[in-house]
Gaussian input, Z-matrix of N, CA and C with variables (Angstrom, degrees):
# hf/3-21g

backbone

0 1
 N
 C     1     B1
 C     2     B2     1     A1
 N     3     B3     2     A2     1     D1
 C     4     B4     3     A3     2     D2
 C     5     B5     4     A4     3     D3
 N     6     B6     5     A5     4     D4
 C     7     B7     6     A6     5     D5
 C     8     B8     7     A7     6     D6
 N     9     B9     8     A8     7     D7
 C    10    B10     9     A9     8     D8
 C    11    B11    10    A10     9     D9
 N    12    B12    11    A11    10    D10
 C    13    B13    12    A12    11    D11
 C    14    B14    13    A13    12    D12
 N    15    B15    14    A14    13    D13
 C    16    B16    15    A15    14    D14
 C    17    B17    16    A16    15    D15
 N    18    B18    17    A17    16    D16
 C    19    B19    18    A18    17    D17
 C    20    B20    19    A19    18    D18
 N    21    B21    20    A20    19    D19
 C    22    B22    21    A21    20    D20
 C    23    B23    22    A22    21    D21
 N    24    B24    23    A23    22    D22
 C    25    B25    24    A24    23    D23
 C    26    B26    25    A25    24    D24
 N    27    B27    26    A26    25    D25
 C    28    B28    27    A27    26    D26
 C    29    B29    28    A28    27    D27
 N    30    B30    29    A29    28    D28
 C    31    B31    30    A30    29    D29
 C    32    B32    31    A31    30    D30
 N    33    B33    32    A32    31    D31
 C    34    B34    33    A33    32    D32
 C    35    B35    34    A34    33    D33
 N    36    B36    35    A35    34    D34
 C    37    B37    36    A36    35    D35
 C    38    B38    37    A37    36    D36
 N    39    B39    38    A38    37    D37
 C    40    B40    39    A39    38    D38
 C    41    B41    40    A40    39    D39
 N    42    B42    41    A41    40    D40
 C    43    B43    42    A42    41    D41
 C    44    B44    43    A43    42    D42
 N    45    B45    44    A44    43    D43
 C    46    B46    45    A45    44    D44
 C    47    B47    46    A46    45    D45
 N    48    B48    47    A47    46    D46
 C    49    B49    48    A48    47    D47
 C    50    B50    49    A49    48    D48
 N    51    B51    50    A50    49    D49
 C    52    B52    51    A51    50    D50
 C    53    B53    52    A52    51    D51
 N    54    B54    53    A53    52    D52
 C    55    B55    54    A54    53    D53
 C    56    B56    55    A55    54    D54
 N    57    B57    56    A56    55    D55
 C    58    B58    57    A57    56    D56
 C    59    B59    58    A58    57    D57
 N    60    B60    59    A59    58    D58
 C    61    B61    60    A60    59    D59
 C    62    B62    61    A61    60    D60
 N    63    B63    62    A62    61    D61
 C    64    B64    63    A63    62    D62
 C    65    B65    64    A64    63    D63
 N    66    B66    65    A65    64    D64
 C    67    B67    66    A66    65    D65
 C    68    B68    67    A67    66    D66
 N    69    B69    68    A68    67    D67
 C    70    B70    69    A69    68    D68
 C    71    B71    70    A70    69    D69
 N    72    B72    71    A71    70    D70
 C    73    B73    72    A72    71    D71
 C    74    B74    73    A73    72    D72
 N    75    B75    74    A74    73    D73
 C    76    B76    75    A75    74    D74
 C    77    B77    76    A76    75    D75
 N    78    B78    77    A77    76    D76
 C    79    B79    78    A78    77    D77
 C    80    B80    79    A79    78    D78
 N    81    B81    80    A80    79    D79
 C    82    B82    81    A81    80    D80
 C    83    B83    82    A82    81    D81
 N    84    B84    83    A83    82    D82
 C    85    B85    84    A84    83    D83
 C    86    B86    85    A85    84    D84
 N    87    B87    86    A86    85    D85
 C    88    B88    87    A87    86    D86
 C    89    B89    88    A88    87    D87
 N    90    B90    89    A89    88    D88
 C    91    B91    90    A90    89    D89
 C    92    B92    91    A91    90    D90
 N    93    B93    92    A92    91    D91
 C    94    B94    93    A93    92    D92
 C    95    B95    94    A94    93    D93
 N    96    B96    95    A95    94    D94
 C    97    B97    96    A96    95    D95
 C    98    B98    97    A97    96    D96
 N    99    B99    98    A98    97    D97
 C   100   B100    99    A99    98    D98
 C   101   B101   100   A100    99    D99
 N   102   B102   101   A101   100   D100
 C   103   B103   102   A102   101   D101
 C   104   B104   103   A103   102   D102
 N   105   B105   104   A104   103   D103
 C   106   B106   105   A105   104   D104
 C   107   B107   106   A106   105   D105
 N   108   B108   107   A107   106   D106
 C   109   B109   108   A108   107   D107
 C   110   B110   109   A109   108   D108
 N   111   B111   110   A110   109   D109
 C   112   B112   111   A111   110   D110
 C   113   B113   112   A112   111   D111
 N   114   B114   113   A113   112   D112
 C   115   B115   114   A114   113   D113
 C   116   B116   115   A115   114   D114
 N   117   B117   116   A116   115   D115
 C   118   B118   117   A117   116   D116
 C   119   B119   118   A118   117   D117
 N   120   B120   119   A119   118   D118
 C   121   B121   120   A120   119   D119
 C   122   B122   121   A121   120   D120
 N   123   B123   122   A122   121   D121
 C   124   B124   123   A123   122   D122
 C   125   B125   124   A124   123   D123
 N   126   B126   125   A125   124   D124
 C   127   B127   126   A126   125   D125
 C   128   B128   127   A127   126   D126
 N   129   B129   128   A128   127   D127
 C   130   B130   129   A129   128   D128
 C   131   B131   130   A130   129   D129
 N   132   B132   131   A131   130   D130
 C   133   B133   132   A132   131   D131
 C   134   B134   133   A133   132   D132
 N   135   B135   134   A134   133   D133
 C   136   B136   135   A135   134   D134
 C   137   B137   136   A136   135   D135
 N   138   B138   137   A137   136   D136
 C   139   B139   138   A138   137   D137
 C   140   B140   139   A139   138   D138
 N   141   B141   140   A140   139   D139
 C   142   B142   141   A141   140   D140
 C   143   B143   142   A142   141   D141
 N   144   B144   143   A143   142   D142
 C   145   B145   144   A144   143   D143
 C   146   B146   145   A145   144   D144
 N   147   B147   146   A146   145   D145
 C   148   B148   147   A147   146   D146
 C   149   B149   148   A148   147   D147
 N   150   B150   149   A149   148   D148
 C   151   B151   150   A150   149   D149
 C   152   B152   151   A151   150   D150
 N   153   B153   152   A152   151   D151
 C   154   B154   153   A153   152   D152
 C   155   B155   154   A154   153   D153
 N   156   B156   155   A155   154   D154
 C   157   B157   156   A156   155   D155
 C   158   B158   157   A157   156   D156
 N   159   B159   158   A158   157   D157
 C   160   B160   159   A159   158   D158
 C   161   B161   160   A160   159   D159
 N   162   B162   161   A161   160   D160
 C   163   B163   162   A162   161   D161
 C   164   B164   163   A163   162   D162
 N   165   B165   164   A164   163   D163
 C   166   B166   165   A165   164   D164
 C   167   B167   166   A166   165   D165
 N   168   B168   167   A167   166   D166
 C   169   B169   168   A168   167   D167
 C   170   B170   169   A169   168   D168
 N   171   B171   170   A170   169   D169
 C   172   B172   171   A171   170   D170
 C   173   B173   172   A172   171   D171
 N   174   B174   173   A173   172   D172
 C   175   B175   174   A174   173   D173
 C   176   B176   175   A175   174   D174
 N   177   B177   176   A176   175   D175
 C   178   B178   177   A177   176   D176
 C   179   B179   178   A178   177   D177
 N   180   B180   179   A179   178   D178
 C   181   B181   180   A180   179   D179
 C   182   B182   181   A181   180   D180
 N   183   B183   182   A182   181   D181
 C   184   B184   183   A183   182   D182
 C   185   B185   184   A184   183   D183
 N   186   B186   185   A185   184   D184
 C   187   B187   186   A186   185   D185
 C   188   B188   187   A187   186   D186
 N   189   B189   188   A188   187   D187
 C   190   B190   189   A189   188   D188
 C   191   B191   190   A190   189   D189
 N   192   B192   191   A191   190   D190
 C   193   B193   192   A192   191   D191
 C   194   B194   193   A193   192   D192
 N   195   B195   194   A194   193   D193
 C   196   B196   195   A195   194   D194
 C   197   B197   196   A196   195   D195
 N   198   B198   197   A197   196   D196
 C   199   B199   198   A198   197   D197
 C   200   B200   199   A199   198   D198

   B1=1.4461
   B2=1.5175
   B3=1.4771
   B4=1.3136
   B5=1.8232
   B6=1.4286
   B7=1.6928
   B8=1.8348
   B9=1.0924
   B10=1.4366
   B11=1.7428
   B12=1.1797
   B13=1.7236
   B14=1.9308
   B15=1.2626
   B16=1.4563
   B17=1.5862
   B18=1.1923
   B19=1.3086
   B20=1.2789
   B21=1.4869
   B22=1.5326
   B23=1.2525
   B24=1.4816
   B25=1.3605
   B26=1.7165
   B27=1.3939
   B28=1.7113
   B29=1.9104
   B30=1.3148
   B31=1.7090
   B32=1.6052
   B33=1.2209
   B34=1.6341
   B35=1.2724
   B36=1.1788
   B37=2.2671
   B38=1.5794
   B39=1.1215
   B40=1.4058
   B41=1.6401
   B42=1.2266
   B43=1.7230
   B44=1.5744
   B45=1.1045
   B46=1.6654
   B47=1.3663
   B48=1.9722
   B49=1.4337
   B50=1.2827
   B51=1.9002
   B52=1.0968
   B53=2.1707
   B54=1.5545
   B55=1.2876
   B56=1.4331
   B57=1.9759
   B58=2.0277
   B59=2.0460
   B60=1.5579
   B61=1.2470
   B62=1.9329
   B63=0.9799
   B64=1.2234
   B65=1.6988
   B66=1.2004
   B67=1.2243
   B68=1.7736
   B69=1.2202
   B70=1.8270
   B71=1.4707
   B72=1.2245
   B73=1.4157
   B74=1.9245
   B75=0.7727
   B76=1.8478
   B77=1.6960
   B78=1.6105
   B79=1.4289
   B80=1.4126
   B81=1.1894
   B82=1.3991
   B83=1.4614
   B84=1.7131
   B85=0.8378
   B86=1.7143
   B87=1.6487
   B88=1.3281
   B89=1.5716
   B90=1.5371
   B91=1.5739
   B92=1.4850
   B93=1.5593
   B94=1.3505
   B95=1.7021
   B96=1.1553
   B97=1.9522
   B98=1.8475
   B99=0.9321
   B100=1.1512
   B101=1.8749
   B102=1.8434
   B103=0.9654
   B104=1.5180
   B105=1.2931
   B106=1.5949
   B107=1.8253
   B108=1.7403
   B109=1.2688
   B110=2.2019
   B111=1.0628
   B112=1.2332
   B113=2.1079
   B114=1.3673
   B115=1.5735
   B116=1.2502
   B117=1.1377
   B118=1.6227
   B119=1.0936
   B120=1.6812
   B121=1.2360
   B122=1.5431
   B123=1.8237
   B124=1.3097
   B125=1.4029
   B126=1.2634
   B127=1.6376
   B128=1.3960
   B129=1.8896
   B130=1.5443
   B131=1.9791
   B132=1.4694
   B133=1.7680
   B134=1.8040
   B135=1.6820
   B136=1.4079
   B137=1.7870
   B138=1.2473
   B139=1.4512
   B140=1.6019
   B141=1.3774
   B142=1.5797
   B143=1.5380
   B144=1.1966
   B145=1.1662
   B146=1.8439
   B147=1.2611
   B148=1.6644
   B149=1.7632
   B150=1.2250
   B151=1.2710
   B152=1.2671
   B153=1.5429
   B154=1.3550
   B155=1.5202
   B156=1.3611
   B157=1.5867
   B158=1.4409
   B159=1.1049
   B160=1.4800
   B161=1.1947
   B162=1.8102
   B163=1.2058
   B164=1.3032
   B165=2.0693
   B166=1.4817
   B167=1.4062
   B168=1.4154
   B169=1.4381
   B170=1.6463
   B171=1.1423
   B172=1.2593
   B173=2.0379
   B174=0.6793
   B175=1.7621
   B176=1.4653
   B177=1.4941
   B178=1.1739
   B179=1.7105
   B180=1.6825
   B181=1.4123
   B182=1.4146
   B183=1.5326
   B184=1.6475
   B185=1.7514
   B186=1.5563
   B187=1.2970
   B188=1.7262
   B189=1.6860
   B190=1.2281
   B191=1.6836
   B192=1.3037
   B193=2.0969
   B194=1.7188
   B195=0.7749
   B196=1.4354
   B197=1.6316
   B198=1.2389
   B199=1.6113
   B200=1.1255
   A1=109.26
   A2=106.37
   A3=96.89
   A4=130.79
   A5=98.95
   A6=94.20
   A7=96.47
   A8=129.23
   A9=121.95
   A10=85.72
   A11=114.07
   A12=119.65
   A13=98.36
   A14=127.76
   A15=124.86
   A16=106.55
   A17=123.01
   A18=142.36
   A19=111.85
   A20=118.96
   A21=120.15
   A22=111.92
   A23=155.89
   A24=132.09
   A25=90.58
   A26=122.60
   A27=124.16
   A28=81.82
   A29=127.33
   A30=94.33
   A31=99.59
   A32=128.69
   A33=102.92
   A34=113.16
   A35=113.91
   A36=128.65
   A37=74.51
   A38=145.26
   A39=132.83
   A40=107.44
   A41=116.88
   A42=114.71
   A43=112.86
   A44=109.93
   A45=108.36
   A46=103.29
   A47=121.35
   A48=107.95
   A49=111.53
   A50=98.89
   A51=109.04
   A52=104.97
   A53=95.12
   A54=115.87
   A55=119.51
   A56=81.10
   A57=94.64
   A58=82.34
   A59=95.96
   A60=123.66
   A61=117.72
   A62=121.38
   A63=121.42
   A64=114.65
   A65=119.89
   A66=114.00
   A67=123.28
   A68=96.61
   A69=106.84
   A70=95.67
   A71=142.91
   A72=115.28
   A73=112.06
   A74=84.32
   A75=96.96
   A76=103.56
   A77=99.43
   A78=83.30
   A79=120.55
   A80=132.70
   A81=135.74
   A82=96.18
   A83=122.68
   A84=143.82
   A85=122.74
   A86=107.46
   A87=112.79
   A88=131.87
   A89=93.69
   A90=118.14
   A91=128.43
   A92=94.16
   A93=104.79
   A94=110.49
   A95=104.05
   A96=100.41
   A97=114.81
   A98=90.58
   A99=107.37
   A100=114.29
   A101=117.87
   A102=99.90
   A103=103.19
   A104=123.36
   A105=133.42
   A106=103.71
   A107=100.46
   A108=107.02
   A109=90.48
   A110=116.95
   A111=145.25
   A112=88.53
   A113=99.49
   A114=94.73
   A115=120.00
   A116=115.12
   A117=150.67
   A118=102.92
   A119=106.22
   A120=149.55
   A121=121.38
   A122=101.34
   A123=102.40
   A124=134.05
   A125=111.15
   A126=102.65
   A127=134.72
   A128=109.28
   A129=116.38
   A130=96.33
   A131=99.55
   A132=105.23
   A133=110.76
   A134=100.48
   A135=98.21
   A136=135.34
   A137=97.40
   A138=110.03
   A139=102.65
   A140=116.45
   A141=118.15
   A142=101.72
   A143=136.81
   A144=161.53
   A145=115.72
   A146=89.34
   A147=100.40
   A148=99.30
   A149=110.95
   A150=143.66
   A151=110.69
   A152=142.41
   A153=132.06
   A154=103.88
   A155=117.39
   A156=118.49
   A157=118.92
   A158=141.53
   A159=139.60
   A160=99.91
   A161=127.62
   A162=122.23
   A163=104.21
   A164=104.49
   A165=112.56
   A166=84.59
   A167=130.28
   A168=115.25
   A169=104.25
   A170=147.56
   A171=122.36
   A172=95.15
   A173=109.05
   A174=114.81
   A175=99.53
   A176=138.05
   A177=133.36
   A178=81.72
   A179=113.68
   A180=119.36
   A181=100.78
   A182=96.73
   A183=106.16
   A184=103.63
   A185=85.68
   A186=107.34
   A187=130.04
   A188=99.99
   A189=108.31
   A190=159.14
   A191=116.69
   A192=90.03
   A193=96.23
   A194=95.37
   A195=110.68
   A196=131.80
   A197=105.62
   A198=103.05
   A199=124.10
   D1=158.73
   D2=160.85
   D3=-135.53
   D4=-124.30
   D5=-161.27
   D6=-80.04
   D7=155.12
   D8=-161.61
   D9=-127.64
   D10=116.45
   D11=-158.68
   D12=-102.42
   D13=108.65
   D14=-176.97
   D15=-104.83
   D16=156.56
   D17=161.25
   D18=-43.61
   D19=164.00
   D20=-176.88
   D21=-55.74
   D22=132.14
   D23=134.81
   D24=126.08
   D25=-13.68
   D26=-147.78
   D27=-90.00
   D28=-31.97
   D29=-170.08
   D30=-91.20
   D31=-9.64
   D32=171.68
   D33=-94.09
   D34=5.76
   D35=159.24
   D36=-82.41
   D37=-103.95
   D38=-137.96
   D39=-47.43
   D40=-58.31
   D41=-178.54
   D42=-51.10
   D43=-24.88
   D44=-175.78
   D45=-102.27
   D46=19.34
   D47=176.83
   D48=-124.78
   D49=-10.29
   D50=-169.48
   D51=-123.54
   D52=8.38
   D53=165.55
   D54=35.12
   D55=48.48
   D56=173.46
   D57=-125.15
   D58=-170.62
   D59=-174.10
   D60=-82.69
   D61=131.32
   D62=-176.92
   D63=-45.57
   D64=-16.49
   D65=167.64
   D66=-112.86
   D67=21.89
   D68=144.10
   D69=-107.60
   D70=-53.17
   D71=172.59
   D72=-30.73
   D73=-66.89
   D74=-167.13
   D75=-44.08
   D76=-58.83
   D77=177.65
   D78=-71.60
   D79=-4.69
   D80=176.77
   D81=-59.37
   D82=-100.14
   D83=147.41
   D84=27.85
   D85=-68.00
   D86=165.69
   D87=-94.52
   D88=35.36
   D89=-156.40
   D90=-2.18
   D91=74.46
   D92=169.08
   D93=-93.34
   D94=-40.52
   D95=161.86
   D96=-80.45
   D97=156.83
   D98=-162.13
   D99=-128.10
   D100=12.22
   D101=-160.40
   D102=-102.62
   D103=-138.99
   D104=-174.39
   D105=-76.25
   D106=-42.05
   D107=-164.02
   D108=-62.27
   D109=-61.28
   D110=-136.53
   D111=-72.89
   D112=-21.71
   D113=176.60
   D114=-97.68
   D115=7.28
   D116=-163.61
   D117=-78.74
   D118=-77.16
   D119=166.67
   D120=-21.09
   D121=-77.85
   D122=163.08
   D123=-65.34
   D124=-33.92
   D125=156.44
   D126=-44.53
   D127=-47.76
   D128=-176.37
   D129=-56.52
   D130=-32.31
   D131=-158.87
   D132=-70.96
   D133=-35.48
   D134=156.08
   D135=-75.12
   D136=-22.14
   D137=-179.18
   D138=-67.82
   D139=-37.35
   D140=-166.05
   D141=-105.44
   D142=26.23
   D143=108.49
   D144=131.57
   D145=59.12
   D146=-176.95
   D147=-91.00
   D148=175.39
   D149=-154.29
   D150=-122.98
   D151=113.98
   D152=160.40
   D153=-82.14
   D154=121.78
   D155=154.60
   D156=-79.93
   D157=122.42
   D158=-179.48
   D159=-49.60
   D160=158.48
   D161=166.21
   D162=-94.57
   D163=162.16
   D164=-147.67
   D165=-108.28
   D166=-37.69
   D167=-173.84
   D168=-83.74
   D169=26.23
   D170=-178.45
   D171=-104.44
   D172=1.46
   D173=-177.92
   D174=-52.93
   D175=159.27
   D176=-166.90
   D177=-118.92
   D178=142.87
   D179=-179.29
   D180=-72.03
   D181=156.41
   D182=-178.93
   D183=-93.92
   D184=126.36
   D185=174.21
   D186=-75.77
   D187=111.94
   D188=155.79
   D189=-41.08
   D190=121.72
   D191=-170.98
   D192=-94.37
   D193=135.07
   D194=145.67
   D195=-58.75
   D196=157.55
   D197=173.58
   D198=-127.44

């Protein structure tokens, strides 16, 4: 998964709905947690019209030949 991108103002509407701290929003969001609360989270954040960005480092490097 990846970074879940919200509108101005949308993670302290989520922290004040889900009545944790702006940085479990954040880590929700840029899914660095991973628990029940944190899938919660990004769902309510897509439902109320957030954005998943794919993540940029998970791409596998392009492989070289040798000679």
């Amino acid at each position: 998964m990846g970074t879940i991108i919200t509108k101005h103002g949308e993670k302290k509407d989520l922290a004040a709905l889900f009545e944790v701290s702006l940085v479990t929003i954040r880590r929700a969001l840029n899914d660095v947690s991973k628990s029940e609360l944190a899938k919660r989270i990004r769902k309510a954040a897509i439902e109320r019209g957030g954005a998943e960005q794919p993540d940029k480092g998970k791409a596998s490097p392009p492989q070289c030949q040798q000679k």
